[in-house]
C-alpha positions as CSV (number, residue, x, y, z in Angstrom):
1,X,108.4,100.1,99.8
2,X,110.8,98.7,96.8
3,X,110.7,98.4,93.4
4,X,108.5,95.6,93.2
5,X,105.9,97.6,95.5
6,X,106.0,100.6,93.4
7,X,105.6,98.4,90.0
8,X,102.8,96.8,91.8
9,X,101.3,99.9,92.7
10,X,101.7,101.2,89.5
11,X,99.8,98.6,87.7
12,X,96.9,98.7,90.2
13,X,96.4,102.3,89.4
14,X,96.2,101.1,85.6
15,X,93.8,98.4,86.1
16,X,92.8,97.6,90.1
17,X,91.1,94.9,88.2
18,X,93.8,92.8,87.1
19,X,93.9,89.1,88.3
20,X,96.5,88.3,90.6
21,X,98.0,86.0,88.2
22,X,98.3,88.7,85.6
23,X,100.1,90.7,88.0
24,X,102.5,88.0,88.9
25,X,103.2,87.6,85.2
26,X,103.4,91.3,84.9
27,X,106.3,91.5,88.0
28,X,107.4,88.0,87.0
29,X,106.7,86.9,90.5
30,X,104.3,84.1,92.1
31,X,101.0,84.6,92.8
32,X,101.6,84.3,96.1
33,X,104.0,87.3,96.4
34,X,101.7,89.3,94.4
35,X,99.1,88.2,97.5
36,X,101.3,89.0,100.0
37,X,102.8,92.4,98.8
38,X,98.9,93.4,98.4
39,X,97.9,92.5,101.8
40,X,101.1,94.5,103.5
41,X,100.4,97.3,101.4
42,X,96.8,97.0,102.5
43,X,97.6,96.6,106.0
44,X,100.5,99.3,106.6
45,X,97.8,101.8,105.0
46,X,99.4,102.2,101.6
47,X,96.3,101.0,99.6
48,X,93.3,102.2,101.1
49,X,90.6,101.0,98.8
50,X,89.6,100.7,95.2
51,X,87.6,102.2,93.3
52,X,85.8,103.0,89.6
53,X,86.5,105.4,87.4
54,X,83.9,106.5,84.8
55,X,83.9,108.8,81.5
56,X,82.5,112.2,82.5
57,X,80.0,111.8,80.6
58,X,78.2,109.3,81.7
59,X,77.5,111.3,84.7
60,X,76.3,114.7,83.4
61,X,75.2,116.2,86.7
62,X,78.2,115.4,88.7
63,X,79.4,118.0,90.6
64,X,83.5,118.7,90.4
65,X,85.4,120.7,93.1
66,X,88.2,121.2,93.6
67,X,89.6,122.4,98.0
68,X,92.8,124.3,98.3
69,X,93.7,123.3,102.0
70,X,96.4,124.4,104.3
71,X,97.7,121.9,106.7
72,X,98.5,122.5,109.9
73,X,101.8,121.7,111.5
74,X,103.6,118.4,111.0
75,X,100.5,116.6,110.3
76,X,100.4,116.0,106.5
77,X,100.7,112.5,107.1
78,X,97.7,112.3,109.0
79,X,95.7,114.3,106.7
80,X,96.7,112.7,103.4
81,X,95.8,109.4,105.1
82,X,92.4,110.3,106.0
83,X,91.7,112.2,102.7
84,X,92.5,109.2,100.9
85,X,90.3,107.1,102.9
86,X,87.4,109.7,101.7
87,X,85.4,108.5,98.6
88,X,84.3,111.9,97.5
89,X,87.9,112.5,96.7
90,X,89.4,112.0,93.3
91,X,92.4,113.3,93.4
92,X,95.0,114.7,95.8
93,X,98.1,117.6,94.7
94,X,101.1,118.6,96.6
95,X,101.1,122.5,95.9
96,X,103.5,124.8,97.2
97,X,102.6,128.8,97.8
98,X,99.4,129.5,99.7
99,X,98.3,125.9,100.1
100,X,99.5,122.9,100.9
101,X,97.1,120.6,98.6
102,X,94.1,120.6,95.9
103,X,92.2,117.8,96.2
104,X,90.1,117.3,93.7
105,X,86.1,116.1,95.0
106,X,83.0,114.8,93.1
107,X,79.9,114.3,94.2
108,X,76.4,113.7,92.6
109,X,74.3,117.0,94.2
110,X,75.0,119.5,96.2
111,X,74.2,117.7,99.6
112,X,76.6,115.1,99.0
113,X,79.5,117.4,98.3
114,X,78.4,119.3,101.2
115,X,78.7,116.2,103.2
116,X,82.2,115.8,101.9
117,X,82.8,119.2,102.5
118,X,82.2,118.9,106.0
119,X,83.8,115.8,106.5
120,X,87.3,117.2,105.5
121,X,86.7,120.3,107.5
122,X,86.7,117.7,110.8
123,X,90.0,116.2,109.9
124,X,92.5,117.4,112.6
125,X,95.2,118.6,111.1
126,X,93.5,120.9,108.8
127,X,94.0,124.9,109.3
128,X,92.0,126.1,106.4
129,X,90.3,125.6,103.4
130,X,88.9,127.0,99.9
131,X,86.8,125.3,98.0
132,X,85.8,126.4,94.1
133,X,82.7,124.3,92.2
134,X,84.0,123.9,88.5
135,X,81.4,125.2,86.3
136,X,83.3,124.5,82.6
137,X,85.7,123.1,80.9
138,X,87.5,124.9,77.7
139,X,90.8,122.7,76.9
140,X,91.1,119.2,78.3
């Protein structure tokens, strides 16, 4: 990845909407490097999807959680790929001490975030795990 990926990249996470014309005028590129650069990002694994984000509250009931997980070995690669690739995750941390990463899950009851639960505990790779529900909020 170069520059031109990362400021790419970086405007994606901005707006994943943005035309690729706008991003070609953005980069001051063609369109058709803008097209290219997305589809070897996309291919190599770099961008693994898109997706929406909404203002908490419009979803009142949505559960947050946040997993502490310890990784085992030389496999952080393979883990962060596959936790990416998991929609019930909204955010992933390098950490240092106990853990290796908090990744940060939302689901809309408590059988889906059991699902996603039990979908990251099946990731090889993974050693351990804690997972806390966040219950409130009192400084954003």
């Amino acid at each position: 990845m170069d520059t031109l990926d990362r400021q790419l990249l970086g405007l994606l996470r901005t707006n994943a909407r943005l035309s690729i014309a706008a991003l070609a005028h953005h980069l001051k590129v063609s369109r058709g490097t803008v097209t290219n650069r997305i589809n070897k990002l996309e291919s190599s694994g770099v961008i693994v999807g898109y997706s929406v984000k909404l203002r908490p509250d419009t979803t009142p009931n949505l559960i947050v959680a946040w997993m502490s997980i310890l990784i085992e070995g030389n496999d952080s690669r393979t883990v962060l790929a596959k936790l990416l690739g998991e929609p019930g995750v909204t955010a992933i941390h390098s950490t240092n001490g106990r853990w290796d990463l908090l990744v940060e899950l939302q689901a809309e009851n408590l059988t889906g975030l059991s699902g996603i639960l039990e979908r990251i505990r099946l990731i090889k790779g993974i050693s351990n795990t804690e997972t806390s529900i966040h219950l409130s909020s009192y400084k954003s």
